[in-house]
C-alpha positions as CSV (number, residue, x, y, z in Angstrom):
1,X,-18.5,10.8,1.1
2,X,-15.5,13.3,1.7
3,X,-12.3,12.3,0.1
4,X,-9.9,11.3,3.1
5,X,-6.0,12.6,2.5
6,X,-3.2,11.7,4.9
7,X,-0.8,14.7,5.9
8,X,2.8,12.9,6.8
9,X,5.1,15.7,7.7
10,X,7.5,16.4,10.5
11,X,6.8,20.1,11.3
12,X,4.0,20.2,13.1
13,X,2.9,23.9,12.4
14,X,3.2,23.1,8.7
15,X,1.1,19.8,9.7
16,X,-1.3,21.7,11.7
17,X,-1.7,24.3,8.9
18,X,-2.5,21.5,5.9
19,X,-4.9,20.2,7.9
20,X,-7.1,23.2,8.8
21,X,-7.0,24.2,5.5
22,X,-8.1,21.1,3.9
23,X,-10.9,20.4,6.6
24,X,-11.9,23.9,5.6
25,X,-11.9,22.9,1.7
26,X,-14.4,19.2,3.1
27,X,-11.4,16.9,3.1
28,X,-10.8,14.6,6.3
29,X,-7.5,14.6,7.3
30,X,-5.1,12.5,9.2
31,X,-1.6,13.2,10.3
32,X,1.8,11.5,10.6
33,X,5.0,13.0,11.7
34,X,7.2,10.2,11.1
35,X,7.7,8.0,8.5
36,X,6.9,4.8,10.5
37,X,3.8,6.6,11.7
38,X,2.4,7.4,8.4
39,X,3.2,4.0,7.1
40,X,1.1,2.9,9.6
41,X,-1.6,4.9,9.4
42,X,-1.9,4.5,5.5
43,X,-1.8,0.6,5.7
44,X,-4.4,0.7,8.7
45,X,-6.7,3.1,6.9
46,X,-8.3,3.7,3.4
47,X,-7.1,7.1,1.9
48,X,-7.9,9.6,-1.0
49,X,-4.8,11.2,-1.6
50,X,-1.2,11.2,0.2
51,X,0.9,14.7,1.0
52,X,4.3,13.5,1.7
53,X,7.3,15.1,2.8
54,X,11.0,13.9,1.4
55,X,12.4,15.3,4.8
56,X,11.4,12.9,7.6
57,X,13.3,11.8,10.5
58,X,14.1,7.6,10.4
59,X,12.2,6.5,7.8
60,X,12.6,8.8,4.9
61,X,9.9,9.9,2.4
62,X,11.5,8.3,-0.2
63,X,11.1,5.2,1.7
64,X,7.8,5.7,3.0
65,X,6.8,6.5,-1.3
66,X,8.3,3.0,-1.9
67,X,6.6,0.7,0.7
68,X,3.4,2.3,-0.8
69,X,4.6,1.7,-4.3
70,X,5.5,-2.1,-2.9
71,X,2.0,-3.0,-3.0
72,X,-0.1,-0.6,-4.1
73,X,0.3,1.7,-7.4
74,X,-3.1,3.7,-7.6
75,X,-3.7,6.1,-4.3
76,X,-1.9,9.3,-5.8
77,X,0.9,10.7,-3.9
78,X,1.9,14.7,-3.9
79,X,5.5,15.1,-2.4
80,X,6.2,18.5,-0.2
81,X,9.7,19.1,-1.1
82,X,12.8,21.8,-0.5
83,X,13.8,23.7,-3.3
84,X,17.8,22.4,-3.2
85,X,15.9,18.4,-3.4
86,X,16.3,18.3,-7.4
87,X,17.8,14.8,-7.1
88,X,14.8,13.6,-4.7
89,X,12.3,15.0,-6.6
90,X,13.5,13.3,-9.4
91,X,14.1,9.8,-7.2
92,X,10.5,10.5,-6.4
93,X,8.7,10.8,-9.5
94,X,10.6,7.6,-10.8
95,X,9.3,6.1,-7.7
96,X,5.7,6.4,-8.2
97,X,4.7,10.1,-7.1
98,X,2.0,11.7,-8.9
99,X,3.1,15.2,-8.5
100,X,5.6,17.5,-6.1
101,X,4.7,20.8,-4.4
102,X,8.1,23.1,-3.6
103,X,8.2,24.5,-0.3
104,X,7.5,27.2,0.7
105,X,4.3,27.0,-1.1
106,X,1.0,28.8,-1.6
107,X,-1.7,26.9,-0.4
108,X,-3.9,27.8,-3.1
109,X,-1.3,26.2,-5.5
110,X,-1.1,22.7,-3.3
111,X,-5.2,22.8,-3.2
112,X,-5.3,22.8,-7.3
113,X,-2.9,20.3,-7.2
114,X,-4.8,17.9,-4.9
115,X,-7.7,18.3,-7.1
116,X,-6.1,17.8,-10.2
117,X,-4.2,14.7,-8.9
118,X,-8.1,13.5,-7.3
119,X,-9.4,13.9,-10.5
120,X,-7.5,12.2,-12.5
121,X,-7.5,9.6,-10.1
122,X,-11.0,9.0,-10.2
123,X,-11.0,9.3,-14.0
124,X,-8.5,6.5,-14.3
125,X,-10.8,4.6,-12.2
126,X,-13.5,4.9,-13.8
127,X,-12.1,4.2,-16.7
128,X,-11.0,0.4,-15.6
129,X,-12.6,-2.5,-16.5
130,X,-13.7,-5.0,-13.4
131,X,-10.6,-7.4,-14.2
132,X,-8.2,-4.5,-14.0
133,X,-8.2,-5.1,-10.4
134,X,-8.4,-8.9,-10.2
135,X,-6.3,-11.1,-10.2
136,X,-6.0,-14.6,-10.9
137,X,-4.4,-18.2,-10.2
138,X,-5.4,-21.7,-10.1
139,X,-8.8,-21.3,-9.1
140,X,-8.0,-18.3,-6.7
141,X,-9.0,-14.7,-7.0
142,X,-8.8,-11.4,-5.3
143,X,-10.2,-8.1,-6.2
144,X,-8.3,-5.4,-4.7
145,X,-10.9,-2.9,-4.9
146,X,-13.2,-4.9,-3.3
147,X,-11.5,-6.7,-1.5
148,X,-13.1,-10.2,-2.3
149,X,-11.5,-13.1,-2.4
150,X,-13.0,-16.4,-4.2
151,X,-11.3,-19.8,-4.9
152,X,-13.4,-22.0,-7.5
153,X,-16.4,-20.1,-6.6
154,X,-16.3,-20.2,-2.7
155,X,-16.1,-16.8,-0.7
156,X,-13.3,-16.5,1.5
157,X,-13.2,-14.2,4.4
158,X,-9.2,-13.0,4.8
159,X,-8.7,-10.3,7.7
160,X,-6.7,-7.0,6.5
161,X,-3.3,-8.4,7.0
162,X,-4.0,-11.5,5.9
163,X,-5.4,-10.4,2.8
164,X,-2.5,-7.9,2.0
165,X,-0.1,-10.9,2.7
166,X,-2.2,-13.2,0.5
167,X,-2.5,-10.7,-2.7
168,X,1.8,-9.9,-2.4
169,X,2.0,-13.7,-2.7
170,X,-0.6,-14.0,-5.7
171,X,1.3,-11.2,-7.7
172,X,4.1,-12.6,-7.5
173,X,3.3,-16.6,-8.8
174,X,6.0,-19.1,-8.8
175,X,8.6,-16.7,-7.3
176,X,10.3,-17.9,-4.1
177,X,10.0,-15.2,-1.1
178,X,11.6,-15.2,1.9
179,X,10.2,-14.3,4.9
180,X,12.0,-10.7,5.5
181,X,10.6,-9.9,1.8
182,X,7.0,-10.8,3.0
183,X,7.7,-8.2,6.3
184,X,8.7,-5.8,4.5
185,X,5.8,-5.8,2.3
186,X,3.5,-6.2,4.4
187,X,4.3,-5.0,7.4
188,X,6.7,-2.7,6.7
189,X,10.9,-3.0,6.9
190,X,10.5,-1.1,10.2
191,X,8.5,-4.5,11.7
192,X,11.4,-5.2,14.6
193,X,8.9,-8.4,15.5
194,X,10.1,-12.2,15.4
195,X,9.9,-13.0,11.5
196,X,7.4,-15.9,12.8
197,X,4.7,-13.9,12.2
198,X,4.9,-14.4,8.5
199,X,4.4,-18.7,9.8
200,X,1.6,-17.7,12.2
201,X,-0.2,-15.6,9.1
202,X,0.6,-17.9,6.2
203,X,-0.7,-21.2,8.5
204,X,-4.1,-19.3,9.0
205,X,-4.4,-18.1,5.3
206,X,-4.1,-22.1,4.3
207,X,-6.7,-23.1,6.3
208,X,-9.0,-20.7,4.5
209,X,-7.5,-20.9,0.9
210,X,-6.9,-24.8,1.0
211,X,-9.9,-26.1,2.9
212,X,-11.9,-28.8,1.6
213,X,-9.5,-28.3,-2.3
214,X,-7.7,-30.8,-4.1
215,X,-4.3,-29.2,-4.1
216,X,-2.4,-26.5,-2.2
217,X,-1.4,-23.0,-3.3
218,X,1.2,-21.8,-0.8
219,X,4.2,-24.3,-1.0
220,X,6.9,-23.6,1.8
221,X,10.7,-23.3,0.7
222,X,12.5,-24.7,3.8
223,X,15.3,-22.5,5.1
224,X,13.6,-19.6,2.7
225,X,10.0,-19.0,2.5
226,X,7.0,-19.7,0.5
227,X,5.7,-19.8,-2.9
228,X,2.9,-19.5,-4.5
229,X,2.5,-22.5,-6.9
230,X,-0.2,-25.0,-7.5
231,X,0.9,-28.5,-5.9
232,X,-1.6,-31.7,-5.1
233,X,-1.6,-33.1,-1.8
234,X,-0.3,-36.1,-2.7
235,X,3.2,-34.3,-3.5
């Protein structure tokens, strides 16, 4: 299977050029040339590797690096910076970036890069045990690699959004979240919808977490949010 990197930069001739040349190398490519666009398109799809600019126009690529950082610590990131960003490349780094590529840059330098960063990638997972991915509470719990999600033994089938709502909540156990938290983790700070969504999604999840169980897992926080804590339908 070809490993799948996502291109978010602004200039699209620079855009255009990363992707020929990594098509060429076997890679499949997508591209983003904004930062809301690339958020999307890395929560909507699965992806290798990330080539992120600092420079992009709303949404910065800081702030792109730490939405994916928000919820999700393994896919590397390379960032494509200026040579006058000292400050950002630093910000970035601390953030969560594997790795930065100065521009203007030889493409023969970013390739080695990618592989190096793919490699070790694949090393470090490789190197996991199964339970490095899972995670645990009261009966529930959801592998992110695969995806699976169990409570006391029973399959649960979450969609996409669901599940990424579900797994914020379940590492983060007995901490109160508020609803504009839960978008911006999930959906990303640049969701302008009504913040009801987060009641639509959490009222399906319960129906297929808590159905036919003793006690409840998502507790609601009037005037807040919701928590994830263990509570018996009698309370």
């Amino acid at each position: 299977m070809k490993e799948r990197i996502l291109i978010i930069e602004d200039e699209e001739n620079i855009a255009r050029v990363l992707q020929l040349e990594l098509e060429f190398e076997g890679y499949e490519t997508g591209v983003a040339h904004t930062g809301s666009d690339g958020l999307i398109s890395y929560r909507e799809q699965a992806w290798d590797l990330v080539l992120l600019d600092l420079m992009l126009p709303g949404v910065s690529g800081l702030d792109v690096l730490r939405r994916i950082r928000a919820t999700e610590v393994e896919t590397p990131v390379i960032l494509l910076t200026a040579k006058s960003d000292v400050e950002d490349k630093v910000a970035g780094l601390d953030l969560g970036a594997n790795d930065y590529v100065t521009k203007p840059f030889e493409i023969e330098e970013l390739l080695a890069r990618i592989r190096s960063a793919l490699r070790f990638s694949k090393g470090k997972v490789a190197s996991l045990e199964e339970d490095d991915y899972l995670h645990k509470f009261a009966g529930l719990s959801m592998h992110e690699q695969t995806r699976e999600v169990k409570r006391d033994g029973r399959t649960i089938e979450l969609t996409p959004r669901e599940y990424d709502l579900m797994l914020h909540l379940l590492k983060h156990p007995n901490q109160v979240l508020s609803r504009e938290q839960l978008l911006d983790a999930v959906w990303g700070y640049d969701y302008y919808g009504d913040t009801n969504v987060v009641d639509v999604y959490i009222r399906y999840i319960r129906k297929k977490i808590d159905q036919g169980e003793k006690r409840t897992l998502i507790q609601t926080v009037r005037g807040v949010g919701y928590v994830l804590k263990e509570q018996s339908h009698e309370n």
